[in-house]
N, C-alpha and C positions, 0 to 999 in steps of 0.2 A: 791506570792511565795509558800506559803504553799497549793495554791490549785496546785502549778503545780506539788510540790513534791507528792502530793498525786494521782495526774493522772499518773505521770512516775513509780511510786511505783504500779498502777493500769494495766500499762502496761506493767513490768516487770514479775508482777505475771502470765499475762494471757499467756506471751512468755514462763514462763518457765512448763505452761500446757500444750503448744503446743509446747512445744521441740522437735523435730525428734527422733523419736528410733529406732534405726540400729540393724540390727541381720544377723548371718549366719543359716539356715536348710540345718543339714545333712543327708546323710541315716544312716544306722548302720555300715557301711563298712568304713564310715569318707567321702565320693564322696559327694558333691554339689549337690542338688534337686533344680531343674529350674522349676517354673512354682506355686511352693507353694502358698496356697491363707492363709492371714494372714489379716484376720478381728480383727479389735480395735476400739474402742467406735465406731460403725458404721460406721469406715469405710474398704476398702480393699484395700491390696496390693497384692503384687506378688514378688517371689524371683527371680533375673535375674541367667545367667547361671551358674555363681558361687556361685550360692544361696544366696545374699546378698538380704537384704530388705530392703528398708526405710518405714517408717510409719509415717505420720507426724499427730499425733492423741491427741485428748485431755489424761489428765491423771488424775486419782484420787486427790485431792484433799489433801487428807490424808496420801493416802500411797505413791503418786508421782507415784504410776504404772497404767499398762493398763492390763484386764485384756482379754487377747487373744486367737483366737480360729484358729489353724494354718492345714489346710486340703491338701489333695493332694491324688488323687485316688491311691490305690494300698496302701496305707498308713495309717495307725491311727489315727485319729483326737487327735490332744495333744493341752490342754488348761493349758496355761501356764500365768503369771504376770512376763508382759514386763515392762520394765523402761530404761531411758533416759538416762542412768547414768552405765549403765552394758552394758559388752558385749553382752550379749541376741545370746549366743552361741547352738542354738537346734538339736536336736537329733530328727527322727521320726522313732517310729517304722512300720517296714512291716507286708503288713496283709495278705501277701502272701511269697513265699521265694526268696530270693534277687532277682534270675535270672531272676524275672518276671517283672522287668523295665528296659527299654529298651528307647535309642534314636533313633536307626537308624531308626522305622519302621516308624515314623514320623517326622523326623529333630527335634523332641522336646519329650522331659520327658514323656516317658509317660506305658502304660503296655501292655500288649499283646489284653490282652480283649477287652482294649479301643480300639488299632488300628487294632482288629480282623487281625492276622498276628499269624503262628507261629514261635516262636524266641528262642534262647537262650543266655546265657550269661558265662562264662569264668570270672570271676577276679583273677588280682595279687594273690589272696591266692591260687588259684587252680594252676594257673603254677608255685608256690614256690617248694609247695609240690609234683607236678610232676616234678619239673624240665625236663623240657623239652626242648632242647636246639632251636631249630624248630617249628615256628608255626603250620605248615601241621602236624606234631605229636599231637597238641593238635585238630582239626578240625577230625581228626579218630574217638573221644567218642562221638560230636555229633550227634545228629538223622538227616538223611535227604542228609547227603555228602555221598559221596564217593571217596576216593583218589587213586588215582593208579601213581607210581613213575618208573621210567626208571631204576633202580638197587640202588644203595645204596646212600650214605649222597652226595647233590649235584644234583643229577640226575633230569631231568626232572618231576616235580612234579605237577599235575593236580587235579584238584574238580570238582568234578560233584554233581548238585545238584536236587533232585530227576527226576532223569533218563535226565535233559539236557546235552545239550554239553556244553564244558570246556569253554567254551569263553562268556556261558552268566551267571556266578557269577563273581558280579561288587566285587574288594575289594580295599577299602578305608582306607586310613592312617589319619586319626585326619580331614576326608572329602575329602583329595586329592587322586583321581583314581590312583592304582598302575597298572591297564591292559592296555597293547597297547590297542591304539586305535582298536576297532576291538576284544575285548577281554582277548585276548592271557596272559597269564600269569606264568610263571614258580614260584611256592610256596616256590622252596626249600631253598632259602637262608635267607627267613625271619625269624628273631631272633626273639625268644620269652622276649629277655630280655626288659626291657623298655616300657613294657608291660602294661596299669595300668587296663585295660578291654577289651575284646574282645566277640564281637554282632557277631550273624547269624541272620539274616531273610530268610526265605523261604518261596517265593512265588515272582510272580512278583513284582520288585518294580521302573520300568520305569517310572511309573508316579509322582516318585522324585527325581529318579536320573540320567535319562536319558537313551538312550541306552548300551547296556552290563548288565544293569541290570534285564535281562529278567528273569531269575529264581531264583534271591535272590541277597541278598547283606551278604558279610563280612567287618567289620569295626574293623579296631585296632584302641585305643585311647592309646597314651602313656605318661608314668607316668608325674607329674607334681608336683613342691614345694608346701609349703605353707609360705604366705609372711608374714603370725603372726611369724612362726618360725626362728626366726633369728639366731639360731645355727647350721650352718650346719653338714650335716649326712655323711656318707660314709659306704660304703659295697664295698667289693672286693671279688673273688673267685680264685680257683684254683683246677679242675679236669683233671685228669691221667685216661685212660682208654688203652686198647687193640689195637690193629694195630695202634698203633702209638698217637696216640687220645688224645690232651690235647683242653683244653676248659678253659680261663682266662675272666673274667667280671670285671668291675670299673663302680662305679656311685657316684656321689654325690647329693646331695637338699637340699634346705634349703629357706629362705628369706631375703631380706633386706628391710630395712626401712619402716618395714609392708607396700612396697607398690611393689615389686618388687618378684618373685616367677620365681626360676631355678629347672631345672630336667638335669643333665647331666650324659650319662654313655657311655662306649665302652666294645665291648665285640670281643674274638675271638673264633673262632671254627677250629680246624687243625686235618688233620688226611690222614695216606700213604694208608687207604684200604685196602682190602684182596687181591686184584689181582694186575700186574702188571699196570701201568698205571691209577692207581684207587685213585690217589692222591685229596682232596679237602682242601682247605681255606677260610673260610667267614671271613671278621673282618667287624662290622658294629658298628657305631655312631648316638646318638640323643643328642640332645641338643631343650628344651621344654622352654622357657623364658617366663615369664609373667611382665604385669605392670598393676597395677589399680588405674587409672587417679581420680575414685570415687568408691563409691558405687555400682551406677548404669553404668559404666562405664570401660570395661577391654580390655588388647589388648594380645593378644597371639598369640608367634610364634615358630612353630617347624620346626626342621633339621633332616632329617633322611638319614644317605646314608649308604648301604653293598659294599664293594667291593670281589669277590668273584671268585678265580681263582680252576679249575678243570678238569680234563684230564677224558675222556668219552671211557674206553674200549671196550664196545658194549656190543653185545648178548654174554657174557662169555657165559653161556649153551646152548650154539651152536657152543662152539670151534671158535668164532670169536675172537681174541684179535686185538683191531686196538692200537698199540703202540704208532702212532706220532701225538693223537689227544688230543689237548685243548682246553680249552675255558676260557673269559674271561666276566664276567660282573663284569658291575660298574651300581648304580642307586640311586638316589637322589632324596628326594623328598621335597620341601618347602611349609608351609600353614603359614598365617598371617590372624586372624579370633579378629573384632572388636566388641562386645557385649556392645548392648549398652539400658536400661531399658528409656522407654519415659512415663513418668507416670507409673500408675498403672499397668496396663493393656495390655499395649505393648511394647513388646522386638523388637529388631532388631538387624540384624549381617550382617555384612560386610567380607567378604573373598575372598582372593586373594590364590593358589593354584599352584605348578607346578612340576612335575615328567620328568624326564630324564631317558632314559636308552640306554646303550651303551654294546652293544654284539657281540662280536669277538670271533668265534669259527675258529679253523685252524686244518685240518690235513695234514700232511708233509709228510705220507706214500706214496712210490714211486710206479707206476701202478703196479699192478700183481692180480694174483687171484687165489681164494682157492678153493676148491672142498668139498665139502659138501655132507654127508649123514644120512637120518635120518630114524628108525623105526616109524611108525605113526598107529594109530587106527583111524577105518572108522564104525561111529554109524547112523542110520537113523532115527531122532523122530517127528513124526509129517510130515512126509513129508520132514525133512529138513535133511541135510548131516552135522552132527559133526565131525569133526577130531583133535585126539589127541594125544600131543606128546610122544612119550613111553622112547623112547632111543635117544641116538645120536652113528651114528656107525662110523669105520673105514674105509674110500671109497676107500683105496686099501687092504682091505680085501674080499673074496668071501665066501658071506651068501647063506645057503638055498634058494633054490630056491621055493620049496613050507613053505607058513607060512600060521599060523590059519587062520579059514577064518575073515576077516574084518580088517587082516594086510595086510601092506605093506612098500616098501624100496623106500622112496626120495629121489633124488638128488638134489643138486642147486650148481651153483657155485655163488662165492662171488667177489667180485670186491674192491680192492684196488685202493687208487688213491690221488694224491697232490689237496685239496679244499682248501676254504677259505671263508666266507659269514660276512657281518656283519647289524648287525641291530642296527640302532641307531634310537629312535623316542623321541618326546616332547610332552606334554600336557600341556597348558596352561590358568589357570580356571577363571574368575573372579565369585562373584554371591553375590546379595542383597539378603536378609531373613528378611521379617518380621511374627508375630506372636502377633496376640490377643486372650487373653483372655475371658472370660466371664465365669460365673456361669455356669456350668454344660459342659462344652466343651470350643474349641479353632479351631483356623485357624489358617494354615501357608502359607503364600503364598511366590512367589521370582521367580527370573531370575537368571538366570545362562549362561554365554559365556564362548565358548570353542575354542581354537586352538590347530590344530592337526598336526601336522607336521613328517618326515622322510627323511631320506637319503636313494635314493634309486640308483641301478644301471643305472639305467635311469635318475638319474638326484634329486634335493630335488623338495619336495610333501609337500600340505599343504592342510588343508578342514577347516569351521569354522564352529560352531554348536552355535545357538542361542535357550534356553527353556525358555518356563514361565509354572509355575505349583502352585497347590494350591492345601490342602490336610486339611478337614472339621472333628472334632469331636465332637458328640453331645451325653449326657445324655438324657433320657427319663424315671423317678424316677429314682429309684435306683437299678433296674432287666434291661434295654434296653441300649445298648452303641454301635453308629453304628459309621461308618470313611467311606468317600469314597476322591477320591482324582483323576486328569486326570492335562495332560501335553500336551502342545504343543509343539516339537521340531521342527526346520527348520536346513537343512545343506546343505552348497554350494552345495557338494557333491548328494546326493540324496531326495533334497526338503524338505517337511513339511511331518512328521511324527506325530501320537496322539499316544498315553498310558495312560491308566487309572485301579484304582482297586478303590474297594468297599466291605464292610462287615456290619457285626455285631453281637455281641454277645449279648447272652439271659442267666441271672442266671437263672437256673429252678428251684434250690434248695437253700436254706442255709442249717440249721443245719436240717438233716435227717437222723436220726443213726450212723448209722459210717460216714457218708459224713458231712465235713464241709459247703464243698461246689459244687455244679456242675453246668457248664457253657457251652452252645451249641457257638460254633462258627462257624459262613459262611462268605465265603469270596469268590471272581472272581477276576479278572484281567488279565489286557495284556500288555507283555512288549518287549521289541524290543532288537536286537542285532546289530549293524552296522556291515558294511565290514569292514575288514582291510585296511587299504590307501597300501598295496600292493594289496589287489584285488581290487581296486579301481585304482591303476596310475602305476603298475610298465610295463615296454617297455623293454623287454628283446628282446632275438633274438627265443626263442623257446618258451613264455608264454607274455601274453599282459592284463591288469588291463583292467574290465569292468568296464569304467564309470556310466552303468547305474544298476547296481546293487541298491535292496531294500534291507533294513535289512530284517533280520529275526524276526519273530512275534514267542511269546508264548501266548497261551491262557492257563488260568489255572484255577480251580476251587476245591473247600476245604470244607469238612466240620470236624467238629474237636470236642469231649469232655472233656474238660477241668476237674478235680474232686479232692477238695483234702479232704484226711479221717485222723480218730482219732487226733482231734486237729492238723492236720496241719502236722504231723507226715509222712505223705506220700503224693505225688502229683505224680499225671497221668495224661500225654495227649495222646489221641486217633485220628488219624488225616489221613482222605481216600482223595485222591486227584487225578485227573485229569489234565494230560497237554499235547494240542495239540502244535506240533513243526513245523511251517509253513515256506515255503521260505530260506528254507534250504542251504545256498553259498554251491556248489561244483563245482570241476574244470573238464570241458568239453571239451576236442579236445585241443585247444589254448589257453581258457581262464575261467573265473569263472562266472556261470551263479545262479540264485534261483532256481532250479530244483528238490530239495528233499524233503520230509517231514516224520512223524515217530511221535509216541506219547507213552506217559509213562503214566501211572498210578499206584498205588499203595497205600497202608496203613503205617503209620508210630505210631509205640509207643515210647513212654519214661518215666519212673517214675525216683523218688527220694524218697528215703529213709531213715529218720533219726532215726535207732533204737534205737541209746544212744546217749546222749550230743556231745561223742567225737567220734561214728561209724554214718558214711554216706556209701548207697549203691544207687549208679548210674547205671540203667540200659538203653540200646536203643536198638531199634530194626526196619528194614523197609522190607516190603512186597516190591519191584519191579518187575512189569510187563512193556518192551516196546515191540517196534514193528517198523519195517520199513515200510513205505505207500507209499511212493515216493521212485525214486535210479537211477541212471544211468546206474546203474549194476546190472540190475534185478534180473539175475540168479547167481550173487556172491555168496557164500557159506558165507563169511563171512557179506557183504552191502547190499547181495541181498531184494527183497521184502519178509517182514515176517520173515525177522531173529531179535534178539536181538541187542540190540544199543550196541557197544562194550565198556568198561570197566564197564558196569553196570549191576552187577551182582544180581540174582534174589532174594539173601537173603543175609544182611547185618546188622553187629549190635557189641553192647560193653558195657561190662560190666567194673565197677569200684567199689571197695573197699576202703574208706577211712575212716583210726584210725588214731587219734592226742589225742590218753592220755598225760598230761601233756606234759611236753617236747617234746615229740616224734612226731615225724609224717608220720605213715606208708601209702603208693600206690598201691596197686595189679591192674592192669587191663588187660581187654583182649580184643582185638577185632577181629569178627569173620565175614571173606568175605567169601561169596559161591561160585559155579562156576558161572562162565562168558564168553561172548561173549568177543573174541579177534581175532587178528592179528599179526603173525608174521612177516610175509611177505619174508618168508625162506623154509619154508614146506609146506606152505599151512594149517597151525595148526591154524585151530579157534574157540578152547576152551580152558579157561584156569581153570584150578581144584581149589578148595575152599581150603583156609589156616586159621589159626590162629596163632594171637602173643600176646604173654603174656611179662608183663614187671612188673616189682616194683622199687619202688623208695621207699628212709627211707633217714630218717635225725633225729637229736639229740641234743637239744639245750643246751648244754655244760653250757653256763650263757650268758647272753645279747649280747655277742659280738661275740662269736665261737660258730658257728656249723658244725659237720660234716656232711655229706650227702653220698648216694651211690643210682646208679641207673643202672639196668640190662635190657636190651630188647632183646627182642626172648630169652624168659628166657629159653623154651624149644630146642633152636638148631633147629626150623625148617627150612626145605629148601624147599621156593617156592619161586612165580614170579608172582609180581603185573602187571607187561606186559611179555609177553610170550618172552626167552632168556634172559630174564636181571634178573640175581639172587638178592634177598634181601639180605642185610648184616645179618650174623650167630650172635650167641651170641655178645652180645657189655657187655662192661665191663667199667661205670665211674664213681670214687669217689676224693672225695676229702673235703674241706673245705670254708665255707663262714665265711668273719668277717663282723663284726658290728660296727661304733663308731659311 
């Protein structure tokens, strides 16, 4: 008996050495770091995507701890004494500035360097203090887009990402594609609120996420509880602004049963417009649930739907007002994403995915038609014929017959008429993820199936899209970091397609005078766009879907220097890029054929600036050069061969100011478009003149629970037009109050 009590006493001791020790790593911002490597008495672990760890490791003797050495690239190595017994709650600091970690550029944790990719990043603190009601308002300050909108809040809202066309930036809600198939995307009704981060890449990224991803991805991640906190939170708002203009928000989060983690919020946006018929409504919901079966083990699912009703007066700066036109969307989107840690070493994820969108535009306007005239200027440069717009005149008044030379007087008449279109389509995603580990790099590899569906006047359409992809990161010491990554896609539709990229950065520098650091990056890749399943199936009686359409191809190539000076205090990226735009859909006679092509190049800068604790100055800027090479319309003035790709204007960029002394938190920014290639498709005007908009936003945090806020855009009253007829909305005016409990 006494020898067995002295062996179970022998093995109690050794069990409670080898007790599990559990911990969360976070960044500074409070977000989960996935991929963390957390060595203890020889051995390693990894944090899964919620940054949890288990460690099942011997312990001191003495002190009953472990003493641990917890890494992750982009990050500080923090040695810290873990125990069995404690929360083992970490913090890691960055050794670069937050925005330089990133997931989308590799489905996993990781920084720009690593996946030789340039990126940026947006969190919740920056859209608080801009308040920005509108995702597409926050996408203006990065480097590398460009946005052009149909007239004001509602309107047709597009991104172009260095010098592509609109339909190949893929954008992802918590993974789930929000672009028709085929691209297509309308920006304007996305709420900023619910927000908890928002990723750019730029450059191809088809070789993880399939086609539409040819020249960048956008990912919104939205907010989510935490299930330690088991008292729930709430915020509400309430702003008043000008033409009619109120804006109301609701959210609550919190935890239960530290195993259970909610995010719920609604928000509205309402407002009558400046002109007649220029009425918009967004009201949009998410709802972000969690559950965590273990440690290694979490299931998460988000809701997201806008409903979004708005009436489309047209080219008001053309004296078009169309009165009896609406439109209505609705769009929903579901993801259910299972994270699951298998050992050390390897993660896996399970997701399921699916977006709806449903679009009913009606005009009721009875046939007639208007008469039109317009003064226009006629430039020659290079060869090419500019025209632009000067006046709009009176066409039953009689003008001069002689005007200066390189004027003259347009006509066009307009056409009224009873329409109606609707577009409804479905995406439906499933996709395995796995992802190992190792010492100095990682693999991700997975499948992904897709259904594509639509209602069309011909009848419902359907395509199915099968990928498998894998994308490599490896150290080489601690100066070399390369990533290359290729995909195979197959679709009913138009067969097996490949996509691939590849890089690597090189430190050149560390500390060298005023440079902390400086970093070469190269990068290539090529990335695909699909048809649309209406250029692909629709049977009308005057336009018929090519079934045998190819996607569209980008080739792209980067080089980029990375640099940041005095302690950290300032960061610059320098980044010259090349992209050819191949296989081009345009529609031909009957139908839609690949018959176009057109390539952009240019330079892009950005720095960051921290002069004081509480002053940050943001600046961007980009060089674009394109070109048409292929066209159907050789000799068009505006498509022709050798013109400028239309909304993409030669010099673009935006400055930002931001102070948070104590309390306070002031916004100045500006952003500044130059002239551009456009289309009116009314005069014949195909240039549109360079603007700028200035905005500020301020708030004031009363005590814990009240703050007020006020935010101003087009703080100067300018009047232009990000597509040519359709004016921007003048001075906007919205304040109000947010609470807290």
């Amino acid at each position: 008996m006494r020898s067995l009590v002295l062996l179970l006493s022998f093995a109690a001791a050794l069990a409670a050495d080898r007790s599990p020790i559990h911990g969360l790593i976070l960044d500074p911002t409070g977000l989960p770091i996935e991929g963390a490597a957390v060595e203890c008495a020889g051995h390693t672990t990894y944090s899964n995507a919620e940054g949890r760890f288990t460690a099942a490791s011997t312990v001191d003797a003495k002190t009953q701890q472990c003493l641990a050495q917890v890494t992750k690239t982009g990050f500080e190595t923090l040695s810290i004494q873990l125990s069995p017994n404690s929360e083992n709650r970490l913090t890691l600091k960055l050794r670069s500035p937050p925005e330089s970690v990133v997931v989308t550029a590799t489905r996993y944790q990781t920084t720009p360097e690593e996946a030789a990719v340039s990126a940026s990043v947006v969190t919740a603190a920056d859209l608080a203090a801009r308040n920005l009601p509108q995702v597409p308002d926050v996408l203006r300050e990065l480097p590398g887009l460009q946005i052009s909108d149909y007239g004001r809040r509602g309107a047709l809202t597009e991104v172009f990402t260095r010098g592509s066309d609109s339909t190949s930036t893929l954008v992802l809600l918590d993974g789930v594609p929000l672009n028709d198939p085929g691209g297509q995307l309308n920006l304007a009704h996305i709420s900023s609120l619910g927000i908890d981060r928002l990723e750019v890449i730029r450059g191809p990224e088809s070789a993880l996420f399939g086609a539409e991803a040819a020249a960048g991805v956008i990912q919104l991640f939205t907010k989510h509880g935490d299930a330690e906190d088991t008292t729930p939170h709430f915020e509400a708002s309430y702003e008043r602004g000008n033409f009619q203009t109120d804006r109301w928000t609701g959210s609550m989060e919190g935890g239960l049963f530290h195993k259970l983690d909610y995010y719920l919020e609604a928000d509205q946006l309402h407002t009558v417009g400046a002109y007649q018929n220029d009425y918009y409504r967004d009201t949009s919901a998410t709802a972000n649930i969690g559950y965590r079966f273990s440690d290694a083990t979490q299931l998460h699912g988000v809701f997201r739907i806008y409903d979004a009703n708005l009436s489309t007066p047209g080219q008001i700066d053309y004296g078009i007002d169309d009165l009896g036109t609406t439109e209505q969307t609705r769009d929903s989107s579901v993801s259910l994403r299972l994270d699951d840690a298998r050992g050390s070493h390897y993660l896996q994820q399970f997701t399921f995915g699916y977006h709806r969108l449903n679009d009913f535009f009606d005009d009721t306007d009875p046939y007639s038609t208007q008469l039109q005239e317009a003064l226009v200027r006629d430039v020659t440069v290079n060869g090419l014929a500019r025209t632009y717009f000067v006046q709009l005149l009176n066409p039953n008044l009689v003008y001069p017959v002689a005007l200066p030379q390189g004027f003259r007087i347009v006509q066009n008449t307009y056409y009224f008429g009873a329409y109606t279109s609707l577009n409804l389509t479905k995406r439906t995603s499933a996709s395995y993820q796995g992802t190992w580990q190792h010492r100095g790099g990682s693999v991700v590899f997975g499948y992904n199936y897709q259904r594509q569906s639509a209602v069309l006047s011909s009848g419902d359409v359907e395509r199915n899209n099968n990928g498998l992809y894998v994308n490599a990161q490896q150290s080489l010491g601690d100066r070399i970091l390369l990533s290359a990554g290729g995909r195979f896609e197959h679709s009913s539709a138009f067969g097996l397609i490949g996509s691939g990229r590849g890089g690597g950065s090189v430190l050149l520098f560390k500390e060298h005078g005023a440079l902390d650091s400086t970093t070469l990056r190269l990068s290539a890749g090529r990335g695909t766009t699909e048809p649309s399943l209406l250029e692909n199936f629709v049977q009308a009686g005057y336009y018929f879907g090519n079934p045998n359409l190819k996607p569209e191809t980008t080739t792209t190539y980067e080089a980029a220097l990375v640099q940041d000076w005095w302690q950290r205090r300032l960061h610059t990226e320098v980044a010259v890029f090349r992209s050819s735009f191949e296989n081009l859909i345009a529609f031909v006679s009957d139908t839609w054929q690949n018959v176009q092509a057109s390539w952009g190049r240019g330079v892009e800068f950005s720095a960051q600036a921290r002069i004081l604790p509480s002053l940050q100055v943001t600046g961007t800027y980009m060089r674009l050069y394109t070109r048409v090479t292929a066209s159907t319309t050789p000799l068009d003035s505006t498509t022709g061969l050798g013109q400028q790709l239309v909304h993409r204007p030669l010099n673009s960029g935006a400055l930002t100011i931001a102070a948070t002394p104590r309390r306070w938190s002031f916004v100045l920014g500006a952003n500044f478009v130059g002239e551009s290639q456009d289309a009116d498709f009314t005069f014949g005007v195909n240039r549109n003149p360079g603007h700028e908009n200035i905005y500020a936003s301020a708030s004031y945090q009363i005590n814990r629970h009240i703050s007020p806020m006020l935010r101003v855009d087009n703080l100067l009253n300018e009047r232009y037009e990000e597509v040519l007829g359709y004016p921007a909305l003048s001075r906007g005016v919205l304040g109000g109050m947010r609470f807290r409990w």
